[in-house]
Every structure is written in C-alpha cells, then in structure tokens.
N, C-alpha and C positions, 0 to 999 in steps of 0.2 A: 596512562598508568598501568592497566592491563599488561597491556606488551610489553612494558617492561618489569615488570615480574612472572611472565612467561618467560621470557629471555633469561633472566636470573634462575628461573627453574631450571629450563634446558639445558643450562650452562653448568649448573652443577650437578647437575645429572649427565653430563656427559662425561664429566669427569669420575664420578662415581660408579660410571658403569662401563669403563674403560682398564684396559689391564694394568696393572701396577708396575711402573718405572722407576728409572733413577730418584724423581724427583718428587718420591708417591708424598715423603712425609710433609712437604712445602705444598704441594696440590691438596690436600685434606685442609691443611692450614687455609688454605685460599678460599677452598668450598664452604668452611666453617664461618669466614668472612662477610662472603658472598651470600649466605644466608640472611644479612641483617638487612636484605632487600627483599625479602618476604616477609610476608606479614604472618602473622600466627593462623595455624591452622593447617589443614590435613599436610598440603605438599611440603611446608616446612618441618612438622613436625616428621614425616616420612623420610624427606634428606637427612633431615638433623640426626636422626635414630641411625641411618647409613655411617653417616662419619663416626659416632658415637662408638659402634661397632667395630668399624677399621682403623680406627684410630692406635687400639694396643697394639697390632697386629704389627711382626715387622713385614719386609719388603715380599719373601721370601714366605709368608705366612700368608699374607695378602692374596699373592699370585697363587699359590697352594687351591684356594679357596675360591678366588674367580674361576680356577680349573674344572676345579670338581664341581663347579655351578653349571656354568656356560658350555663348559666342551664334555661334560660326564653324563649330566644326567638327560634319562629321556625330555624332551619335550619344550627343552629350553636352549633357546635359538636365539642370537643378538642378531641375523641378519634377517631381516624382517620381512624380505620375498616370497622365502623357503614358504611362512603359512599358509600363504595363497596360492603360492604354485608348486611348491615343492620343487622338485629336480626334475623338470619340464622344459618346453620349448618356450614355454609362455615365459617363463621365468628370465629365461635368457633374455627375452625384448622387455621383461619388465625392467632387469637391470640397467638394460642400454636407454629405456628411454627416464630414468631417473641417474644415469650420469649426465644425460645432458639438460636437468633440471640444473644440477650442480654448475656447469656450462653456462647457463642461463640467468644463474643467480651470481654470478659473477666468482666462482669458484672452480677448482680442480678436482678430480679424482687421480690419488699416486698411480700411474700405471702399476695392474696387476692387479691393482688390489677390490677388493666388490663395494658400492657405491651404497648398501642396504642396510650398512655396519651401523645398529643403532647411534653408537657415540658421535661417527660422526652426521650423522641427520641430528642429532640434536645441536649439536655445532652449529650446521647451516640452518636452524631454527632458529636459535639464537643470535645470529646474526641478521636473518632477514625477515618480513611478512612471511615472502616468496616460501622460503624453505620452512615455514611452521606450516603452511598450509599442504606443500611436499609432504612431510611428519604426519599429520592429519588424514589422508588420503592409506596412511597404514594403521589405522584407528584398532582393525580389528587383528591386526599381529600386537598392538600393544597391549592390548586384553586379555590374549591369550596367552600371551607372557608374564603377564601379571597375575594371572592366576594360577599359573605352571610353578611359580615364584612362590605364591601365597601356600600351595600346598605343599611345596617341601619346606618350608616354615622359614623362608632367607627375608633376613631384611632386607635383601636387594630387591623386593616384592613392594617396599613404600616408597622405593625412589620409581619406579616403575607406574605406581599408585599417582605418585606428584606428578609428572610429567602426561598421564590421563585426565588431568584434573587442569592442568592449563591448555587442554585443546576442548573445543568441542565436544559435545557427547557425542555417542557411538551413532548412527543412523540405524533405519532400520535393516539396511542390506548389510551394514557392517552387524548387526545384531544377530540377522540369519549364520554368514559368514563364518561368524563364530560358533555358531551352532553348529554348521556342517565340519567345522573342522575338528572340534572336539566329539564330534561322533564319529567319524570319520580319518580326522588325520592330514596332511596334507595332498594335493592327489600324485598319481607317481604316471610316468610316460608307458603306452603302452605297445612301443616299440622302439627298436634299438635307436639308439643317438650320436650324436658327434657332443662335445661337453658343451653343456647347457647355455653356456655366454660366449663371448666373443673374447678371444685373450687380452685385451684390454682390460675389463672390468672383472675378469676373474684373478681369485685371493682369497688369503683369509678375512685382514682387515681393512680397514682404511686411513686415508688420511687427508683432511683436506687443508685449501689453502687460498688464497687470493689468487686470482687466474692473473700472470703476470703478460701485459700486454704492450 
C-alpha cells in the first residue's frame, strides 16, 4: 500500500513540476484525479493546493510563472546534481552514472537531454522501487529546494514538501550536505574544463521512456 501511494505522489508531482504544454489543462485534470489515491494529509493536501493554484492560470500564464520560478530565481534548481556538485567534473560522472540507472531500470534518457531533470526522476520512481531509491539517494537537493521554494513563498514548495514525505528521511550525511551547501553554495571547479558531461546526457530537460529492445 505504501508504494503505491508513493507512486501516486511522484506521479503527480512529476507532472506538477514539469513545464506546461499543450495538454497542461487535461494534465491538472488527471493530477486532480490522481489524488483520490492519497490519503489525507500533508503530501495531498500540498499537491492538491498545487493544482488549486494552476488551475485558473492559462497555458501562457502557467509557463510565465514555472519561468520566473525555475529558470529566474537564485537558488532554485530542477536538476538535482547542480547541489552537490555544481559545474564540476564530479557532476559530469554523476550524470553519466545516473543515466545508466535509467538503462538499468529498464528506461531511456532522450539523447541531449540531462538525466537529474526532477520530473523525470520522479517518473522513474513512480514506475519502479529501483528509481524511488535513485530519487532518494538526491535526498538532500530535494531539501534544498524545498526550502529555496518555501522562502519565496511558491506553492510549488508543498508539492516538493509531498514528494519528501514519501521517501525516507534525510540521513545524517544528507543532513550535513545541506548544511554545507546552504552555507556555502554549490562547489565550483577550480580549474579550466571541457563541458561538465559527456554530449549524450547534456540539455536542459528530459524525457523518459521504455527502453525499446
């Protein structure tokens, strides 16, 4: 029962935290839906406040406003490497070896595109053990975002909230983590580079899919 109202979270939270398309106003509908398989309390009432929210909003209004969250303000990041490694080497092989989790879990990364892309790691959570425990493993970028969230006052801060709330709690090193990064920052390379990833998994977004075999 668990896991599957973890799956239910991720899932609607993947779409809530995804940029708005053609099909934004049928997708709200579905998330809205999709909620009657949570049970009351914090993570539903956090989604549910999400869609409540975007719901008046048009397509055009929507996107406006995931902009000016996601791509504007300091400190709020959907790709979830950036907090631990920042624009580093390490980050590079973090990528590479969390596309071939996705490989693993019997899914694809779109060439080009980066594999750290919240929405879709919640995708591959929602589909498997394998990728909720992938998810879990970035414990302390999703803290930090959740509170980067909470203090510019977005509701996108409870859907962010719900999706902490069906993994594990933090550990103690994800605990430290956070602490070195909010004092700190992410860390930066301290000599010149070639671009952090390998042109395969570098992008902005992503997208995943059933690995067709």
């Amino acid at each position: 029962m668990r896991r599957r109202v973890a799956a239910a979270v991720f899932g609607c939270a993947s779409v809530l935290l995804s940029y708005p398309g053609e099909r934004y106003s049928e997708d709200l509908a579905a998330v809205a839906d999709a909620l009657e398989a949570i049970p009351g309390g914090p993570a539903r009432s956090g989604l549910g406040a999400a869609v409540d929210w975007l719901t008046p909003m048009s397509v055009l209004e929507a996107a406006a406003t995931y902009v000016d969250t996601f791509d504007l303000r300091r400190g709020v990041c959907l790709h979830l490497t950036y907090y631990r490694h920042g624009d580093t080497r390490e980050r590079g092989m973090a990528l590479a070896a969390l596309a071939g989790a996705y490989r693993e879990a019997g899914f694809e990364v779109v060439p080009g595109e980066l594999p750290d892309y919240l929405p879709a790691l919640l995708e591959l959570a929602a589909a498997s053990r394998t990728g909720a425990s992938v998810l879990g493993e970035h414990r302390m970028a999703l803290d930090a975002l959740q509170l980067a969230l909470a203090q510019a006052a977005s509701p996108y801060a409870g859907v962010v909230t719900a999706i902490c709330g069906a993994l594990p709690g933090p550990t103690r090193t994800d605990r430290q983590a956070l602490r070195r990064y909010r004092s700190v920052g992410p860390p930066s390379e301290k000599v010149g580079l070639e671009p952090f990833a390998p042109p395969e998994v570098l992008g902005r977004g992503v997208a995943i899919g059933p690995t067709r075999r």
